[in-house]
N, C-alpha and C positions, 0 to 999 in steps of 0.2 A: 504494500500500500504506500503509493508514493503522497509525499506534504507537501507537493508544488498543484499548481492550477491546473487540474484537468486542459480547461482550454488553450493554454498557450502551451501545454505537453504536445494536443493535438496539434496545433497551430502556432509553431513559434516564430517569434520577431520576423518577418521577411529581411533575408542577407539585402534583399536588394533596396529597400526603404531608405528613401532619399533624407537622409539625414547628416546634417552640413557640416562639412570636415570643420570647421574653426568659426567661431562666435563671429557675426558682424559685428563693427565696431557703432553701431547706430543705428536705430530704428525709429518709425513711429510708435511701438507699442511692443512692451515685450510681456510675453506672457508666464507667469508661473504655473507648471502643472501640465502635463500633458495626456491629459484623461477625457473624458467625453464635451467638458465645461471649455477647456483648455482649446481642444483642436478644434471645436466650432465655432469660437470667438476667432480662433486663427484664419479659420476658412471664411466669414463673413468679412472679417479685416482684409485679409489681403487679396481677395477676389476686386474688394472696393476701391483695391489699389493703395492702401496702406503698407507698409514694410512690416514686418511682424517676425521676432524670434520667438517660438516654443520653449522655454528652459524648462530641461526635467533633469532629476537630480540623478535618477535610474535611465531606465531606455523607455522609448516608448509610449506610451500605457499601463505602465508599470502597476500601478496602484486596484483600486476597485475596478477600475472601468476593462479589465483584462479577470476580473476576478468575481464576479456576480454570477446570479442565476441567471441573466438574461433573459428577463422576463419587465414588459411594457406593460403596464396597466392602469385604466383610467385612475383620477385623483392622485394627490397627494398625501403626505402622511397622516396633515392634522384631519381628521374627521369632517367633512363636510360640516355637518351641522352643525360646529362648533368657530369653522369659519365663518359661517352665517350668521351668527350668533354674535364674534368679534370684532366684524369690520361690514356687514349689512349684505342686500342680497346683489347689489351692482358688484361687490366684489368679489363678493362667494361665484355669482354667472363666470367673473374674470376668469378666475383662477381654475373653475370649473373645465371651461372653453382652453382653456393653458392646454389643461393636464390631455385635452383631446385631442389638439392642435397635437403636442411633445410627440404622441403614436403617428401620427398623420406626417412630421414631419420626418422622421425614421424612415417612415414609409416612401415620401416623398427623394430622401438622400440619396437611397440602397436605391429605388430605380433611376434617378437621374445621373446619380455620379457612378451605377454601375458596381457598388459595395456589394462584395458577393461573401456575403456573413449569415446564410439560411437562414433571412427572416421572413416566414410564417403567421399570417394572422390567424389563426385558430381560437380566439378566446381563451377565457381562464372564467375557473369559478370561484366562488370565497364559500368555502366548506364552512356549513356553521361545526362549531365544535361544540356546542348545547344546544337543548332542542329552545331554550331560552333565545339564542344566537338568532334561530333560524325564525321566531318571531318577529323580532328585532329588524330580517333583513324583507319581511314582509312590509313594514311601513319603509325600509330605504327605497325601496324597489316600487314605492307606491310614489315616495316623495322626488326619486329621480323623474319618474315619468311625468309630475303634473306640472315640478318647480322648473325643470331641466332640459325636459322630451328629452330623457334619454331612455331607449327601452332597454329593460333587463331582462331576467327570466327565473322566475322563482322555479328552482328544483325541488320538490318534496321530497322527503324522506326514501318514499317508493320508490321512485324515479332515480334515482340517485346510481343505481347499477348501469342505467344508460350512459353516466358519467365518467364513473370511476368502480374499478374493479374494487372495492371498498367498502365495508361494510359499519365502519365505524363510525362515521358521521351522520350530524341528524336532519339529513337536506343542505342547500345552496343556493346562492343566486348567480347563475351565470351570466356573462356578458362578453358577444363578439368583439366588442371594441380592440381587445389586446394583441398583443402580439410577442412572438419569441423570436432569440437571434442567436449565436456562438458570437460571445462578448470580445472574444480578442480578435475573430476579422472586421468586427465592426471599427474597434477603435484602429488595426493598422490600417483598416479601409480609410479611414477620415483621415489619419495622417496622409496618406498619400494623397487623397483630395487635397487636402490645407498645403501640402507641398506642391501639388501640382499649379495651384493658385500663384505660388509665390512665397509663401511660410519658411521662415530658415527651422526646419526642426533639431534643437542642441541636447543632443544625450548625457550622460553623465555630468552635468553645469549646475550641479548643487549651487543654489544662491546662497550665498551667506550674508550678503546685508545689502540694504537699499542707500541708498544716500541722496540726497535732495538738494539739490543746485535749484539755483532761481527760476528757472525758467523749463527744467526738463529733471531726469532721473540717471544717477548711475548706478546701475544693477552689475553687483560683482559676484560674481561666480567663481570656484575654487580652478576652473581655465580663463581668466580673466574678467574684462570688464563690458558692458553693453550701454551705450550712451541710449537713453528714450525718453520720448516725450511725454507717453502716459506708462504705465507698470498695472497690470490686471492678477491678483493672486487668485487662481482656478486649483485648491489645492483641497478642499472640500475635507474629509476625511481625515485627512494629515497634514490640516492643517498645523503649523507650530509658533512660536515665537520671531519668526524674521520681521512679522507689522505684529508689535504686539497688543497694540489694542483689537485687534480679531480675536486672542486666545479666547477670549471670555463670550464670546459670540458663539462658537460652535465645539464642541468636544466629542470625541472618538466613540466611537460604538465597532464593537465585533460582530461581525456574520460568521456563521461558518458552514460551511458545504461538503457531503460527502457525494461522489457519483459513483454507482455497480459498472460491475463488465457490461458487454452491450448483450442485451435479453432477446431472444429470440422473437421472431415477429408476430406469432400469436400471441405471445404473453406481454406484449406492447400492447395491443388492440384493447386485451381485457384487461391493463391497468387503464389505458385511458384511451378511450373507445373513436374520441373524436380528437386526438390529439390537443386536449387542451393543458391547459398551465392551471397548477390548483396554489391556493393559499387559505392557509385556517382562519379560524375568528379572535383566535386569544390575541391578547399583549405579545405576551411570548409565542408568537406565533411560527409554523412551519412554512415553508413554498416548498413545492417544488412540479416537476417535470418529468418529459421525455427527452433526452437529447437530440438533437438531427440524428445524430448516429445509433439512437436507440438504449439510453442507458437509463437510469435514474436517477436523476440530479434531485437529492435533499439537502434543504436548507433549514437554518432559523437561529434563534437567538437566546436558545435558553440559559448562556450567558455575557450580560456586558460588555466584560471585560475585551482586552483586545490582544492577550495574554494566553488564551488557555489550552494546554497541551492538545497539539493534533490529534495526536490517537485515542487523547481522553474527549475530543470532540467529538471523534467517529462513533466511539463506541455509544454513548448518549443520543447522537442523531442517529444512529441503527438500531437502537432500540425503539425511537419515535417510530422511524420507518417499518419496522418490521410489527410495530403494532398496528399502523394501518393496513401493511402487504404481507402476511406472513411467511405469503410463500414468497418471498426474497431472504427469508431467514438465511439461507446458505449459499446466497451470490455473493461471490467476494465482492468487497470494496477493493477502487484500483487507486480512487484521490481521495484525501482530504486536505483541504486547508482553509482558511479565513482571507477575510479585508477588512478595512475598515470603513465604517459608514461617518458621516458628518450629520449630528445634531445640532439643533437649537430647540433652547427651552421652547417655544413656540409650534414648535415641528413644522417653520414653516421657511422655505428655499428667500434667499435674501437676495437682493443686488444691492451694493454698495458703495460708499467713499469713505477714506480716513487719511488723513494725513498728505490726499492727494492721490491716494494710490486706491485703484478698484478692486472690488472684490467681487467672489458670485459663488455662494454654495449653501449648504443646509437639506440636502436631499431627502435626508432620512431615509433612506433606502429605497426612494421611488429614482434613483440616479441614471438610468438607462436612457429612460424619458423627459426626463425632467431638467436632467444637466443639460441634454442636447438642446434645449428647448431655450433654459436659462443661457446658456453658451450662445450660442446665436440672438435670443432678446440682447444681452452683455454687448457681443460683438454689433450690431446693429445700433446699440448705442453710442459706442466710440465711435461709429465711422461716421456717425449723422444721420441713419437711417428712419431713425425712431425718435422722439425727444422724449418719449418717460414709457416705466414698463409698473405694473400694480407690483410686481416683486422689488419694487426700489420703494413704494411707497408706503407700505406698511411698515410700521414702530417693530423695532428690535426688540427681546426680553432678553435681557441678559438680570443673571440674578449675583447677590452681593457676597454669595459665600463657593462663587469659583473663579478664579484668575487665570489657572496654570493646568490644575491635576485635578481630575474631576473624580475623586476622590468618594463623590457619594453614590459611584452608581451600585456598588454592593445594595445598600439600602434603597434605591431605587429597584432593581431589581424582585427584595421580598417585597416589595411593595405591587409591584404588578404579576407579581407572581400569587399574592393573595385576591387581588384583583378579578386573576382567571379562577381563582377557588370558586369564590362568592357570587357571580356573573351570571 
């Protein structure tokens, strides 16, 4: 069982990916981060004719955006009706229209720039995990259709075999809107669009500090220095201390992911019949999937941290798994490993300014869709395409007992883990 990304085992870095032997000495915009947020602000910048370096401190897509389940799904993390509820219904429709736009625009990338990253619209369902759940998703499914027109599809309990080979769940609401990809050709797909554009993409250019002249930026990396006029940190996840009034804006969350050998093609069908992408209803919730190539990609979160032993992940996510699938009891697992996801107390994606310098993340683990979405709003900003986006205008929550080391998600954690008790 290897502890590297399934998807970039299958798919790794392309040798031939245009990636620029030595730093420009000057740009319009240089970008921190070279993940989903990163190479679409790259590719909106310099198609517009902007100069733009990529600096990534690894290679590539290093990060989450080569490291997810690859899985699109409408909304974002905070709960509809609680954005509704925060900032009224013109904004809740915004964000709503965002999160449908993000699928549509994937959609739209992969046929025009020709990104061949097997993405598949097949829908996904949100498996109630109580029969409480599956109440619950009777009035969503009533309130998406009257406030939203968006149709769903309430699955009963019954019906649920036509779903998923599964017996443990108590019903679902499905919805075509979504879609799946292999995470690591999408993002070298985008890099080579954002190079093809004109993007200098710089691998290994650990930034270590910004500096701020009157009139522009020098951004010095451990191979030298980049003169720019504006500096966008696209680092979501990981983000760290280089701008540090960001630390306190967003803090690390763990995913972790195990995938089986690849399952014969009957016993594909009767896990999931119409090839959809499922996720549960808890806090602590699972995802997961069929590969393109036919395996079983589970995910979830059942802890914070962004630390916790590989194989002590497997074995906790194969139990999840094999409670749902039993007959996967005895397919080997071939990966496991993690990424890190980017919160805000808010759970809700940001664009921003500090000190002069932009920013753009807060996924919450809607990043597939969402960054691409944000990454391009971002980019369409800087070039002059747009003059405001609703993810710049909503109020920040940062709270007064984290600066650095987010320290309290142990007790965050029992806390939504009693959450799913009670529910």
């Amino acid at each position: 069982m290897k502890t590297t990304p399934f998807w970039t085992d299958q798919f790794p870095r392309p040798a031939d990916l245009p990636v620029a032997a030595n730093l420009p000495d000057q740009v319009d915009v240089a970008i921190v981060g070279s993940g989903y947020t990163g190479l679409n602000a790259a590719r909106v910048l310099a198609k517009a004719g902007a100069t733009v370096a990529v600096l990534e401190r690894h290679t590539i897509g290093w990060g989450a955006s080569s490291r997810n389940g690859g899985m699109a799904t409408p909304g974002i993390k905070r709960p509809l009706k609680q954005i509704y509820q925060a900032y009224g219904r013109d904004y809740a429709h915004q964000f709503w229209q965002a999160s449908l736009d993000a699928i549509d625009l994937i959609d739209q990338l992969v046929r025009e720039e020709g990104i061949d990253c097997d993405w598949q619209r097949n829908g996904h369902i949100a498996l109630a995990a109580k029969a409480s759940h599956f109440e619950n998703q009777k009035q969503s499914s009533q309130w998406l259709k009257e406030e939203f027109g968006h149709e769903t599809a309430l699955v009963a309990p019954s019906d649920l075999r036509n779903e998923i080979g599964s017996g443990v769940y108590f019903g679902g609401l499905a919805d075509p809107y979504s879609g799946g990809l292999q995470p690591a050709r999408y993002v070298y797909g985008l890099a080579q669009v954002a190079a093809k554009y004109g993007a200098h993409l710089c691998e290994n250019a650990d930034v270590q500090r910004i500096e701020r002249l009157p009139t522009r930026f020098l951004v010095h990396t451990k191979n030298g220095s980049v003169n720019a006029k504006e500096v966008l940190i696209a680092t979501n996840g990981y983000t760290d201390r280089l701008v540090p009034q960001l630390k306190p804006k967003i803090f690390p969350v763990g995913s972790y992911i195990i995938v089986t050998k690849p399952l014969p093609a009957d016993q594909q069908v009767k896990l999931s019949p119409k090839g959809r992408m499922f996720y549960t209803t808890q806090n602590f919730l699972h995802y997961f999937r069929l590969t393109p190539d036919g395996r079983m990609l589970w995910g979830g979160r059942n802890n914070l941290s962004v630390d916790l032993d590989p194989q002590e992940s497997a074995r906790r996510l194969r139990a999840s798994m094999n409670h749902a699938f039993p007959e996967l009891a005895d397919v080997p697992i071939t990966h496991t490993w993690t990424g890190q996801l980017g919160l805000t107390f808010d759970l809700m994606p940001h664009i921003g300014r500090v000190e002069g310098i932009h920013y753009a993340f807060g996924y919450c683990g809607h990043g597939l869709s969402i960054a691409t979405y944000v990454g391009t709003e971002v980019g369409k900003l800087l070039a002059g395409q747009i003059r405001h986006s609703p993810f710049q205008e909503i109020p920040e929550d940062v709270r007064f007992f984290y600066r650095n080391r987010p320290w309290f998600l142990p007790f965050a954690a029992q806390y939504y883990r009693f959450k799913d008790l009670v529910s």
